[in-house]
TIVO-2410 file (N, C-alpha, C; in nm, 3 decimals):
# residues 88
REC num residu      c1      c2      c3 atome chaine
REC   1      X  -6.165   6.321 -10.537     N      A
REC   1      X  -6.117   6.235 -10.431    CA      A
REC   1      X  -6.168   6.288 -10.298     C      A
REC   2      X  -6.207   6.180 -10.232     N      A
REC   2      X  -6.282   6.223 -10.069    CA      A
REC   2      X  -6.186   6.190  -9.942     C      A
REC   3      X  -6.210   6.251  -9.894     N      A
REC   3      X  -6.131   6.231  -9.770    CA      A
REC   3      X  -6.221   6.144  -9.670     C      A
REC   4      X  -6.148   6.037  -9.620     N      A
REC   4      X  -6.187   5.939  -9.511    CA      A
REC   4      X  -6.214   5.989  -9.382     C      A
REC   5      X  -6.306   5.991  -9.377     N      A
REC   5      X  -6.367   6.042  -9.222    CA      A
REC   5      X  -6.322   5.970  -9.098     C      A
REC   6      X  -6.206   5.973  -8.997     N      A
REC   6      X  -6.154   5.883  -8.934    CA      A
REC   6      X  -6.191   5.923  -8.808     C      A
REC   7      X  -6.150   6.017  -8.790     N      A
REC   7      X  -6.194   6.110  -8.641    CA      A
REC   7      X  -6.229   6.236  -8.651     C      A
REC   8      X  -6.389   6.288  -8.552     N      A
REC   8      X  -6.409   6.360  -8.599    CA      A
REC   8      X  -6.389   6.433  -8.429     C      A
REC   9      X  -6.330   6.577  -8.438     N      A
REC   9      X  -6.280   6.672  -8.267    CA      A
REC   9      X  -6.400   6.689  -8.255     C      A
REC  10      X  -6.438   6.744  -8.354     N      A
REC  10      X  -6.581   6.893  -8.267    CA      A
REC  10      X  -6.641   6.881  -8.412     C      A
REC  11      X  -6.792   6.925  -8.415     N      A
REC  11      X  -6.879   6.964  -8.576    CA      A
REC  11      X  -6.818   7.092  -8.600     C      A
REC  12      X  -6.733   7.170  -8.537     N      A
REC  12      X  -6.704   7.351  -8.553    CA      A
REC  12      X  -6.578   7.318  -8.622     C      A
REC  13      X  -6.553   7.414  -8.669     N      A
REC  13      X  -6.390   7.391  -8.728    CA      A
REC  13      X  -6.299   7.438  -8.600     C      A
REC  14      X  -6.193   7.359  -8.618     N      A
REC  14      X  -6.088   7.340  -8.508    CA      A
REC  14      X  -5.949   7.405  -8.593     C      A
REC  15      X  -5.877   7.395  -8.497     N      A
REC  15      X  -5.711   7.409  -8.527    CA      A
REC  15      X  -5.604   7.372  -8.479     C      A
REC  16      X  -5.506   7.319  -8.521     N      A
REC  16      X  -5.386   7.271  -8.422    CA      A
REC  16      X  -5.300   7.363  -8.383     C      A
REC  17      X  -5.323   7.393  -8.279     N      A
REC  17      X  -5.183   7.482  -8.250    CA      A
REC  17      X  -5.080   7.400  -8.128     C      A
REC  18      X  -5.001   7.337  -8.187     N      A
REC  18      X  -4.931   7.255  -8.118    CA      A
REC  18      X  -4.825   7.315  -8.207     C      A
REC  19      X  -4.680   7.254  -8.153     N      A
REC  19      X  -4.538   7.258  -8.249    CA      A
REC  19      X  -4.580   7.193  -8.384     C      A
REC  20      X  -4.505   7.245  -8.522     N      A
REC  20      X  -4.514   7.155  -8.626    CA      A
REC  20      X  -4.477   7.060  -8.598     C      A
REC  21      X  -4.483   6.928  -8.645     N      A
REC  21      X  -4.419   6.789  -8.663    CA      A
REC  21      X  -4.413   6.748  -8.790     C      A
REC  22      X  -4.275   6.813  -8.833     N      A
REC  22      X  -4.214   6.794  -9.018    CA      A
REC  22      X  -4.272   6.591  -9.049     C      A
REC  23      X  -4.227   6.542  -8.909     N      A
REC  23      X  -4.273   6.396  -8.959    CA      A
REC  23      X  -4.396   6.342  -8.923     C      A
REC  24      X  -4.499   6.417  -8.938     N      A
REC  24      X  -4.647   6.398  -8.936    CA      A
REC  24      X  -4.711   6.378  -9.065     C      A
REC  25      X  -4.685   6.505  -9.145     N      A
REC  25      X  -4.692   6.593  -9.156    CA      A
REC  25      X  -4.785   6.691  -9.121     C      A
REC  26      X  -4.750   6.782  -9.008     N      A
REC  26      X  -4.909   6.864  -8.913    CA      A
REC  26      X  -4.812   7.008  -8.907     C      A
REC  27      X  -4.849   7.090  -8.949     N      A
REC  27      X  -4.816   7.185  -8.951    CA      A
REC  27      X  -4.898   7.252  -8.802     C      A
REC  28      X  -4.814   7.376  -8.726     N      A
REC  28      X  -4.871   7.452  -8.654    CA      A
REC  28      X  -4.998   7.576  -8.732     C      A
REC  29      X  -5.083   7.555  -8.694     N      A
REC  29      X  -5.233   7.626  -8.739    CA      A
REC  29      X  -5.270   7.571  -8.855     C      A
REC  30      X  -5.285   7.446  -8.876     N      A
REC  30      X  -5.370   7.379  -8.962    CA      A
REC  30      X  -5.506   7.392  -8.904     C      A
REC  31      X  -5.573   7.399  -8.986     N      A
REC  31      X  -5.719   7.418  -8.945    CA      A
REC  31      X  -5.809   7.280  -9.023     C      A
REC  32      X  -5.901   7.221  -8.949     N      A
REC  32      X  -5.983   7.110  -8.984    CA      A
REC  32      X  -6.087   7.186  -8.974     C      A
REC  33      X  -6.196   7.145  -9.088     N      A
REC  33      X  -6.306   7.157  -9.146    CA      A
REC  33      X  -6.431   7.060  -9.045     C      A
REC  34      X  -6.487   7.141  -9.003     N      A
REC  34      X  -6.577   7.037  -8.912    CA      A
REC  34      X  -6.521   6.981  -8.809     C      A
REC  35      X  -6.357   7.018  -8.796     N      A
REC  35      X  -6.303   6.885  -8.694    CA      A
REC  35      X  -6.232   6.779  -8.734     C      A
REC  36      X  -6.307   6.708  -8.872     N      A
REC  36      X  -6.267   6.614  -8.925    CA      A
REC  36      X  -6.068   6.573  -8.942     C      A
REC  37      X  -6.041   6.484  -8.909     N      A
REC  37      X  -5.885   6.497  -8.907    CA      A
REC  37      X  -5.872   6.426  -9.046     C      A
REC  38      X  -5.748   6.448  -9.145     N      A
REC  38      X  -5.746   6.329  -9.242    CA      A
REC  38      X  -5.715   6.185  -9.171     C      A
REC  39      X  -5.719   6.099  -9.253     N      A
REC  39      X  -5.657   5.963  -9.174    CA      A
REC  39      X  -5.527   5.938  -9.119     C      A
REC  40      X  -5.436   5.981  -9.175     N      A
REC  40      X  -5.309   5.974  -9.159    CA      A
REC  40      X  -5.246   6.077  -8.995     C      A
REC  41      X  -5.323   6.204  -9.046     N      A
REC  41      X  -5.327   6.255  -8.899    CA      A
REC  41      X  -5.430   6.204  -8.799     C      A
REC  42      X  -5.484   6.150  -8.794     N      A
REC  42      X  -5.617   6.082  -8.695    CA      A
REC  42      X  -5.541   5.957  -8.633     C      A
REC  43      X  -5.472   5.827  -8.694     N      A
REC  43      X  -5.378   5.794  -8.646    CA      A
REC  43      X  -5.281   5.807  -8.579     C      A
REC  44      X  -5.214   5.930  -8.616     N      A
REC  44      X  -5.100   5.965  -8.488    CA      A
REC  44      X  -5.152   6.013  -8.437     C      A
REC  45      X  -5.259   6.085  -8.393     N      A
REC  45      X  -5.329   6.120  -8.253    CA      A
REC  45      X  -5.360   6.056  -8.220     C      A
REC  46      X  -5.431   5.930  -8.246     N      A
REC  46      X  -5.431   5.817  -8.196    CA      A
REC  46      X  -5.363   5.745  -8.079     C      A
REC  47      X  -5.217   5.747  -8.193     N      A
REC  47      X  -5.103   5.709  -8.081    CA      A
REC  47      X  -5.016   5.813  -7.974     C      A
REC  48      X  -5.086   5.915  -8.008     N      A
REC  48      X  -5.015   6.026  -7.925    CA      A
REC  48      X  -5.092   6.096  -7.858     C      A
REC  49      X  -5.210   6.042  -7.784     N      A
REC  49      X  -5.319   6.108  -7.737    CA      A
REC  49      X  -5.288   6.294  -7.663     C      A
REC  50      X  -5.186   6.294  -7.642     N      A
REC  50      X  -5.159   6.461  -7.593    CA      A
REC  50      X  -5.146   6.550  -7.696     C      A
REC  51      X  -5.174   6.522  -7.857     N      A
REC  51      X  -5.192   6.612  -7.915    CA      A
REC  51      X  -5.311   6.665  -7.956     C      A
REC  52      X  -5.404   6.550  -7.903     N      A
REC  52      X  -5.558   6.611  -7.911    CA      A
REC  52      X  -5.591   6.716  -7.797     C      A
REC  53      X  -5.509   6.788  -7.721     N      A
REC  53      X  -5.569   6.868  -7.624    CA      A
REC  53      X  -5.515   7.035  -7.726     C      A
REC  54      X  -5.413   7.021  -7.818     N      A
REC  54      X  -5.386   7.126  -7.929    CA      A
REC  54      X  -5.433   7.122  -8.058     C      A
REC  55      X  -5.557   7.043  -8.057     N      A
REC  55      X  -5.681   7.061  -8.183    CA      A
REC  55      X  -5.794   7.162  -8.111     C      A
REC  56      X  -5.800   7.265  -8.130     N      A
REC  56      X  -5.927   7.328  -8.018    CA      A
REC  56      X  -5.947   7.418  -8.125     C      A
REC  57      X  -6.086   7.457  -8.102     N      A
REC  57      X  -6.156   7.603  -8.159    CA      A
REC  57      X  -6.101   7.670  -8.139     C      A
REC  58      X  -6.111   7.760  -8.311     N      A
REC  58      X  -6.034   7.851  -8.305    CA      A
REC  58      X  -6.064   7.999  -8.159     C      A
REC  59      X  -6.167   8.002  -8.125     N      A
REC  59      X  -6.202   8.099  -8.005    CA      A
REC  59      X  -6.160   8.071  -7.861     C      A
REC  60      X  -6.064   7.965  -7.869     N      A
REC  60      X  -5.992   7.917  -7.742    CA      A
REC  60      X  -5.826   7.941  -7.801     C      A
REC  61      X  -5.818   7.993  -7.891     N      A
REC  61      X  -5.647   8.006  -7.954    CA      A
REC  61      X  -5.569   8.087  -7.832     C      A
REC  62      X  -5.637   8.221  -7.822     N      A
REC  62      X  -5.596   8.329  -7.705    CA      A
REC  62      X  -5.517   8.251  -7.570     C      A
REC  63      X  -5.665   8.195  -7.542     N      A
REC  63      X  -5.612   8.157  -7.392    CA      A
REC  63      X  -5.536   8.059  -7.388     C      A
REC  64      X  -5.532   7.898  -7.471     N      A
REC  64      X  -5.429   7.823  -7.465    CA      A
REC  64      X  -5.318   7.863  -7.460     C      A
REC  65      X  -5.270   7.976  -7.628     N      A
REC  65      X  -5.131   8.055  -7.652    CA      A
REC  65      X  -5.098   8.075  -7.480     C      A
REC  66      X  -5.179   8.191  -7.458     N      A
REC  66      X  -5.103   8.222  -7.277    CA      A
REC  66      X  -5.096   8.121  -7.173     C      A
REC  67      X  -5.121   8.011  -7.209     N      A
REC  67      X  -5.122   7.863  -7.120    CA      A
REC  67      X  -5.001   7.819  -7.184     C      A
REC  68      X  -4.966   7.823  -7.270     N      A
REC  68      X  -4.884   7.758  -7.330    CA      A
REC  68      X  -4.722   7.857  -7.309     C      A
REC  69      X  -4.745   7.974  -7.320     N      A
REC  69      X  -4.647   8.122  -7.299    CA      A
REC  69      X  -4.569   8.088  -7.117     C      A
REC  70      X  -4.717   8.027  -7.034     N      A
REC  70      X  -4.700   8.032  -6.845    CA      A
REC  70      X  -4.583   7.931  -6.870     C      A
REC  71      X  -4.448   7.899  -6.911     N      A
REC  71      X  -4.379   7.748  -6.848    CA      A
REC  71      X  -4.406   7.639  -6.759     C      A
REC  72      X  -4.482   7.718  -6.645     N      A
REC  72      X  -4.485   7.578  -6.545    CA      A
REC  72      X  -4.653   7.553  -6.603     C      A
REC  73      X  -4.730   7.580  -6.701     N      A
REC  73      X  -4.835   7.531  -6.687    CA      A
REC  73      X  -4.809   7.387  -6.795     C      A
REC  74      X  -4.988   7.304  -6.758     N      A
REC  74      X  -4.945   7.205  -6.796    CA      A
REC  74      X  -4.940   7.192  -6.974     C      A
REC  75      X  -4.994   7.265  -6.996     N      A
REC  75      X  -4.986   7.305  -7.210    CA      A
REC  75      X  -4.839   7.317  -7.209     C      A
REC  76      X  -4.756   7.409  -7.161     N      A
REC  76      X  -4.605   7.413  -7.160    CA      A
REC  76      X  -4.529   7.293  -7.186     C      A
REC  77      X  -4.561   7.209  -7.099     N      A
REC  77      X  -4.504   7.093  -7.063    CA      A
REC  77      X  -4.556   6.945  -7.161     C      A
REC  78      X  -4.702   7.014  -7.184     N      A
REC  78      X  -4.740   6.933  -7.306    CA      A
REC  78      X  -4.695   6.943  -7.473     C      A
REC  79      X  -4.654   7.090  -7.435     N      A
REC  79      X  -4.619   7.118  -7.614    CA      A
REC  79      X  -4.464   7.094  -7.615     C      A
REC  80      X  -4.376   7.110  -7.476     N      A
REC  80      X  -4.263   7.080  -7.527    CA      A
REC  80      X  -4.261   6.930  -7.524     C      A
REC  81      X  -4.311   6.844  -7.486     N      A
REC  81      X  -4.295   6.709  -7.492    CA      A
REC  81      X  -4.356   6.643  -7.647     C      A
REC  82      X  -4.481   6.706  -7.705     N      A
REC  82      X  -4.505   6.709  -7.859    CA      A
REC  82      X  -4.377   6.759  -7.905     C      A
REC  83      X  -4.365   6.835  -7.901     N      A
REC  83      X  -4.218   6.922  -7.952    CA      A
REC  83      X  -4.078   6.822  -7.992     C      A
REC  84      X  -4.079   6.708  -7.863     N      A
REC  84      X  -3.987   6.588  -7.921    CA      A
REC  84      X  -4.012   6.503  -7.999     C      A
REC  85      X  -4.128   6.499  -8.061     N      A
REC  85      X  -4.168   6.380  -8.121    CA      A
REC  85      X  -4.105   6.407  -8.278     C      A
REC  86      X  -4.057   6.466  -8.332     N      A
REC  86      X  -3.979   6.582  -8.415    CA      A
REC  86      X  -3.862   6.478  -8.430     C      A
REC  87      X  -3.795   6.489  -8.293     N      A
REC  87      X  -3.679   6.406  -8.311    CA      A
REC  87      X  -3.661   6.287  -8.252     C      A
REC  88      X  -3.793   6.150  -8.265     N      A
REC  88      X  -3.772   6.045  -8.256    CA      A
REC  88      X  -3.791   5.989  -8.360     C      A
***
Protein backbone atom coordinates (compact mmCIF):
# COMPACT_ATOMS: atom_id res chain seq x y z
CA UNK A 1 0.00 0.00 0.00
CA UNK A 2 1.28 3.59 -1.10
CA UNK A 3 0.84 6.54 0.44
CA UNK A 4 -0.88 9.54 -1.45
CA UNK A 5 1.33 12.24 -2.08
CA UNK A 6 -0.83 15.32 -0.98
CA UNK A 7 1.59 17.88 0.24
CA UNK A 8 4.90 17.93 -0.06
CA UNK A 9 7.08 20.75 3.06
CA UNK A 10 10.61 20.42 1.86
CA UNK A 11 12.52 17.26 -0.45
CA UNK A 12 14.67 16.91 3.20
CA UNK A 13 12.97 15.11 5.84
CA UNK A 14 11.09 17.35 8.22
CA UNK A 15 9.46 17.05 11.67
CA UNK A 16 6.59 18.29 13.64
CA UNK A 17 7.34 19.67 16.66
CA UNK A 18 4.21 21.31 17.54
CA UNK A 19 1.82 20.00 20.65
CA UNK A 20 0.39 16.43 19.94
CA UNK A 21 -3.16 16.61 18.59
CA UNK A 22 -4.73 13.08 19.98
CA UNK A 23 -7.54 14.26 17.29
CA UNK A 24 -5.34 14.49 14.27
CA UNK A 25 -3.76 12.03 14.81
CA UNK A 26 -0.04 14.04 14.80
CA UNK A 27 1.98 13.18 17.35
CA UNK A 28 4.81 15.71 18.68
CA UNK A 29 8.20 14.62 16.64
CA UNK A 30 6.72 12.79 13.91
CA UNK A 31 9.07 12.91 11.29
CA UNK A 32 8.05 12.99 7.35
CA UNK A 33 10.10 11.32 4.83
CA UNK A 34 10.97 13.83 2.14
CA UNK A 35 8.42 16.20 3.71
CA UNK A 36 5.74 14.32 2.26
CA UNK A 37 2.63 14.67 4.73
CA UNK A 38 0.05 11.60 4.62
CA UNK A 39 -3.33 12.82 3.33
CA UNK A 40 -5.22 12.94 6.25
CA UNK A 41 -2.54 15.09 7.92
CA UNK A 42 -2.02 17.38 4.74
CA UNK A 43 -5.67 18.28 5.11
CA UNK A 44 -5.70 19.58 8.49
CA UNK A 45 -2.84 21.69 7.71
CA UNK A 46 -4.64 22.70 5.20
CA UNK A 47 -7.25 23.99 7.37
CA UNK A 48 -5.01 25.06 10.03
CA UNK A 49 -2.37 26.80 8.17
CA UNK A 50 -0.26 27.70 11.62
CA UNK A 51 0.77 24.28 11.92
CA UNK A 52 2.86 24.33 8.93
CA UNK A 53 5.35 26.78 10.56
CA UNK A 54 6.01 23.38 13.25
CA UNK A 55 6.89 20.98 10.25
CA UNK A 56 10.65 22.21 9.90
CA UNK A 57 14.03 20.42 9.47
CA UNK A 58 15.15 18.60 11.75
CA UNK A 59 18.49 21.20 12.04
CA UNK A 60 16.13 24.07 12.97
CA UNK A 61 14.61 21.83 16.10
CA UNK A 62 17.22 23.80 18.57
CA UNK A 63 16.31 27.16 17.74
CA UNK A 64 12.46 26.93 17.27
CA UNK A 65 12.40 24.73 20.87
CA UNK A 66 14.04 28.18 22.38
CA UNK A 67 11.44 30.27 20.31
CA UNK A 68 8.97 28.34 21.48
CA UNK A 69 10.58 28.10 25.52
CA UNK A 70 10.70 32.72 24.97
CA UNK A 71 6.56 33.11 25.97
CA UNK A 72 6.16 36.36 24.41
CA UNK A 73 7.63 35.04 21.16
CA UNK A 74 5.48 34.46 18.31
CA UNK A 75 6.03 30.22 18.18
CA UNK A 76 4.78 30.54 21.95
CA UNK A 77 1.72 31.97 21.05
CA UNK A 78 1.49 29.81 17.98
CA UNK A 79 1.92 26.48 19.76
CA UNK A 80 -0.33 27.39 22.53
CA UNK A 81 -3.11 28.29 20.18
CA UNK A 82 -2.34 24.68 18.14
CA UNK A 83 -2.39 23.43 21.62
CA UNK A 84 -6.38 24.23 21.63
CA UNK A 85 -7.26 22.57 18.80
CA UNK A 86 -7.07 19.35 21.24
CA UNK A 87 -10.09 20.64 22.78
CA UNK A 88 -12.41 21.72 20.01
Amino acid sequence: MSRKKVETISDEPTIYIGPSLSKWPLKQYTSFIGGVLPANIAAKVEENPEVKAFIVSPLKISEIERKIADKTSAYALQFAKINKLNEG
